[in-house]
N, C-alpha and C positions, 0 to 999 in steps of 0.2 A: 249887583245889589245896590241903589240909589237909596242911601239914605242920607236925612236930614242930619244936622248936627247935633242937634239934640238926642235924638237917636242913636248916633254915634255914640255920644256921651255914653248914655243910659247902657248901652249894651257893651261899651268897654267897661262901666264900675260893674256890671254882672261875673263878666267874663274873668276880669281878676278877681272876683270874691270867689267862684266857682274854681277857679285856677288853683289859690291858695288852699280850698279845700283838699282838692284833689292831691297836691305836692306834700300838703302833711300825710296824706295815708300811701305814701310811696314809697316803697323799701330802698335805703340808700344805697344800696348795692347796684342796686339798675340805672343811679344818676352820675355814673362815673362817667361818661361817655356822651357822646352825642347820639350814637347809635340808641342808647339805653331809654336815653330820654326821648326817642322819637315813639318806641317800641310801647312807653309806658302813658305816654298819651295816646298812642294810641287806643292801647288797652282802656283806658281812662274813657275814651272817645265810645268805645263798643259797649264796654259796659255800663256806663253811668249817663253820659249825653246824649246818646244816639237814643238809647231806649228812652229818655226823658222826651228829649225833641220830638222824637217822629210822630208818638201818642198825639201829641198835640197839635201835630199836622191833621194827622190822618183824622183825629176827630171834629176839627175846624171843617175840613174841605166836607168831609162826609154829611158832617150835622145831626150822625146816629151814634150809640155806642150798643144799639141791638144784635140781637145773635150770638153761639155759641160762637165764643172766642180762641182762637190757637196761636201757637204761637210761628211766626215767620223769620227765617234768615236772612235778613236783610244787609246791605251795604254800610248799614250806619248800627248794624249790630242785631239782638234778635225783639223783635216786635211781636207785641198782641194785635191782632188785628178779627174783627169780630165778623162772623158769615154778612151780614148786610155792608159793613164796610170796605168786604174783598169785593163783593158786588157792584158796589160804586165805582169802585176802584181796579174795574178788571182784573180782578187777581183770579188765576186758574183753582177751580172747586178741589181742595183737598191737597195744594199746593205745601209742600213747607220751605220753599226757595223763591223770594222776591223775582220778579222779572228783571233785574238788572241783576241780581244777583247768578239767573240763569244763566244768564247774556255770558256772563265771566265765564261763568264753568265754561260754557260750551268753546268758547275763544280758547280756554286754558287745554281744552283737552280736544280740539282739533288738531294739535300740534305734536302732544305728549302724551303717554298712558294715560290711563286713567289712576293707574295709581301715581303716579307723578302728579298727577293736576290737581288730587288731592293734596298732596303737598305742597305744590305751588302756590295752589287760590289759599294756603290758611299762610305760606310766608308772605305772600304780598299784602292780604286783606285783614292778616287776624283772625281768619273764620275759617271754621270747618268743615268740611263738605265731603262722607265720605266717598272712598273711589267706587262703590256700588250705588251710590244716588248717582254718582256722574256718567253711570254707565246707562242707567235706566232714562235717565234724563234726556240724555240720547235718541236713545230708540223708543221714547215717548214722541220725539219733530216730527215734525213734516216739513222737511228742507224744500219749498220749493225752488222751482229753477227759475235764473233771471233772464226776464225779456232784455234781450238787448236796446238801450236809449240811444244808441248814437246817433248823432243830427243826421247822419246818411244811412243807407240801406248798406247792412253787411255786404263787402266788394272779395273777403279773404276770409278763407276758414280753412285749418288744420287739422287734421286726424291720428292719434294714434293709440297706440294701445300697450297698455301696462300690465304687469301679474305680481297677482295674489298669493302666496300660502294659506292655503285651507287645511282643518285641522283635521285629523285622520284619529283612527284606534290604535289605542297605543302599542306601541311594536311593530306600527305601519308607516312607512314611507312619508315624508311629507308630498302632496300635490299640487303644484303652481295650476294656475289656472291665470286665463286671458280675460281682461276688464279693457273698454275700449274710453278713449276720451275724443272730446271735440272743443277746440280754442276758436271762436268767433273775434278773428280780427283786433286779439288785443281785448274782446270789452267783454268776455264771459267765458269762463270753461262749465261745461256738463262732461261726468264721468261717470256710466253705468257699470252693470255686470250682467252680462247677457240677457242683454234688452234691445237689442240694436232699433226694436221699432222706437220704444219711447225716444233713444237717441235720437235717431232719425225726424221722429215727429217734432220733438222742439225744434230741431234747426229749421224745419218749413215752416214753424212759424212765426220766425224772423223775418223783420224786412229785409230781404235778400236780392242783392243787387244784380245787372245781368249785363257783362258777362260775374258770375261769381267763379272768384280764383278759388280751387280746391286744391290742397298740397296735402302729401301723404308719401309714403318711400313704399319699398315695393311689397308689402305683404298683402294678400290675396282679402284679409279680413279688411283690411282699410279700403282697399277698392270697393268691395262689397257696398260698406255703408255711403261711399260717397256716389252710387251706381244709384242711390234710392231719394240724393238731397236734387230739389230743384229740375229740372230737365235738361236731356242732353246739350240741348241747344242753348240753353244760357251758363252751364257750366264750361270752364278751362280748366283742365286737370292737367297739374304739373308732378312729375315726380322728386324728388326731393334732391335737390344738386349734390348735395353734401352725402347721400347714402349714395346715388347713382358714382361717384366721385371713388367711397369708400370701397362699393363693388367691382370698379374697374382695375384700384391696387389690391386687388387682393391676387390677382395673375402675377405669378414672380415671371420677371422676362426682363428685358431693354428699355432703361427708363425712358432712352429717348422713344420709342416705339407708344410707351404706353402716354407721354407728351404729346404724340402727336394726337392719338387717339381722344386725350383730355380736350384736347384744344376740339378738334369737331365737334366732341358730344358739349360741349360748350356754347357752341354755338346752332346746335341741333342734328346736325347731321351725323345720323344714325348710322348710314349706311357706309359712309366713309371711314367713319369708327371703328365698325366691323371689317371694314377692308383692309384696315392694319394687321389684323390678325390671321392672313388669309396662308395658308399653307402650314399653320400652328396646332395640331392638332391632339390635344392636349385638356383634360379634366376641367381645369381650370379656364382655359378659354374656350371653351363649350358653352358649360355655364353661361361665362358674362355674354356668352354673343345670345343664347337664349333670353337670357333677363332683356337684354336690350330689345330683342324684335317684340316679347312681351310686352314692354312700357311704350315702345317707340311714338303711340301718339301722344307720351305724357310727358316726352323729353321733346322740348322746346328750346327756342332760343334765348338759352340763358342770358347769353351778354346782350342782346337787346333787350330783355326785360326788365335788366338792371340800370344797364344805361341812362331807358328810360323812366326809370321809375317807375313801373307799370306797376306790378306787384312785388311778394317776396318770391324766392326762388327757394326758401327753404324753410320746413315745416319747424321751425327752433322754439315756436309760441307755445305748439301743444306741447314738444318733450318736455319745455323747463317745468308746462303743467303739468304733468306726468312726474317729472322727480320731485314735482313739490308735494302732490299724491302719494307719493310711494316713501315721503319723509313722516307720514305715519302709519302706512300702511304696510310697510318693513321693518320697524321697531324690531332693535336687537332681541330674536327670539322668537316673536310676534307669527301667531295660529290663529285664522277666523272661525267661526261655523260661518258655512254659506249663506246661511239665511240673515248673519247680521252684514255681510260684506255692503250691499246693496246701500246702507243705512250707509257705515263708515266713507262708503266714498261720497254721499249725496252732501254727509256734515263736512268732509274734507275740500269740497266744490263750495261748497256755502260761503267757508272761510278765504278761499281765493277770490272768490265775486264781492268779499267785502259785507256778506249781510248778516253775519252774525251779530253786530253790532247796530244793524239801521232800526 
């Protein structure tokens, strides 16, 4: 705000005369503190200045005061705002939540219930929102998904897949059920719920690099989806160092034996790996020799790719998005219906991409 001096003037003797008003109708009780007295201008701010000021925004910029008028939840407190002025002013028909005011809620309660986020957005802002507006308000979006901007063509993407609790009749069981996600290199996650084509189809239609590195650990559903991105021919499919690593210790035996075995599949060689194990004949080394002939074109050389920098060697992009996911989609207690899950993880993906607030 560039103002002149004069200006300055003018709007500092307002500002103490409006001050002094406001500090004689304040209960002394609330001026002990610093706390008290933030709380009380605030309230000061909501109820007397905010509703003064905005009117006279909204009526300057519009240049109408036609239309039935309602009243709105605003940031700077609640406002009249009149049908041709929402109009000017893009405000949604039948609205009773300012656009930035939206903006909050949905920030506040991507994170936390909904009944939490009602109580949060009225300590931080003063206002009240209850946790059935903020529920609805919700499953009013249409979160869409962000194209990836990077100066280059996606080169890495990650897959993996998280679960749900869905709500059952009561005196039944609870049932997890499986939601898949997709980390593009660091600049976007998308997370469905048994959609795999939408999945699928956003990442085609990223600039996709070739070769694109695909990383995933060994379950059958991540394969799937990355079996449908791009072509064989410009995809490398790595398995995930760190799960391939976890699958090998889980054979109780000879550390040095399962070292040696580390050190080949390290460097790719599968079949040498398996040769450590060779007259072992046992549950557990059954298994890992099958997992490994399974993946074997997705176990690569690790330490050359590391070396060289080529890619990552392990899917770490998507799970941290997955737990950041499942940091509201687990809430201590926390039952979907199926039909809102969809909604919950597209808001929960919004908020990791950063556009709740653009």
């Amino acid at each position: 705000m560039d103002l002149t001096a004069q200006q300055q003037q003018a709007l500092h003797e307002h500002l103490r005369a409006a001050a002094e008003i406001l500090y004689q109708n304040t209960p002394p009780e609330q001026l002990t503190s610093l706390e008290g007295i933030e709380l009380a201008v605030r309230e000061h701010l909501l109820a007397a200045v905010g509703p003064q000021n905005g009117p006279f925004f909204v009526q300057t910029v519009t240049g109408t005061v036609a239309g039935y008028a309602r009243r709105l939840t605003t940031c700077v407190g609640t406002l009249q705002i009149t049908q041709k002025q929402a109009q000017i002013l893009k405000v949604k028909p039948n609205a009773r939540l300012s656009p930035r005011m939206e903006k909050y809620c949905l920030l506040v309660s991507a994170n936390v219930s909904y009944q939490h986020a009602e109580q949060d957005i009225e300590t931080l802002s003063g206002l009240r929102v209850s946790h059935a507006t903020q529920q609805r308000l919700v499953h009013r979006q249409r979160f869409a998904l962000p194209v990836a901007s990077a100066p280059e063509a996606v080169q890495e993407l990650s897959v993996d897949g998280g679960k749900v609790r869905l709500r059952t009749q009561p005196g039944q069981p609870c049932e997890w059920r499986d939601y898949k996600a997709v980390r593009l290199q660091g600049v976007a996650t998308a997370a469905m719920y048994r959609d795999n084509d939408s999945l699928v189809g956003w990442v085609n239609r990223q600039g996709l690099a070739a070769p694109l590195t695909c990383l995933g650990d060994g379950h059958d559903g991540i394969w799937n989806i990355v079996s449908r991105i791009a072509t064989p021919e410009r995809r490398r499919e790595i398995l995930d160092w760190y799960h391939l690593k976890e699958n090998l210790y889980k054979v109780e035996g000879s550390y040095s034996r399962l070292h040696r075995a580390e050190a080949h599949l390290w460097r790719g060689e599968v079949e040498a790996a398996i040769a450590q194990f060779d007259g072992w004949e046992v549950a557990p080394v059954t298994r890992l020799c099958q997992y490994l002939r399974k993946h074997q074109s997705r176990i690569v050389n690790y330490d050359y790719l590391q070396a060289e920098q080529v890619c990552s060697v392990g899917s770490g992009a998507v799970e941290s998005a997955v737990k950041q996911i499942d940091r509201r989609l687990k809430l201590s207690g926390a039952q979907w219906k199926v039909e809102n899950v969809p909604q919950v993880l597209a808001h929960r993906a919004a908020y990791l991409n950063g556009l709740l607030l653009s």
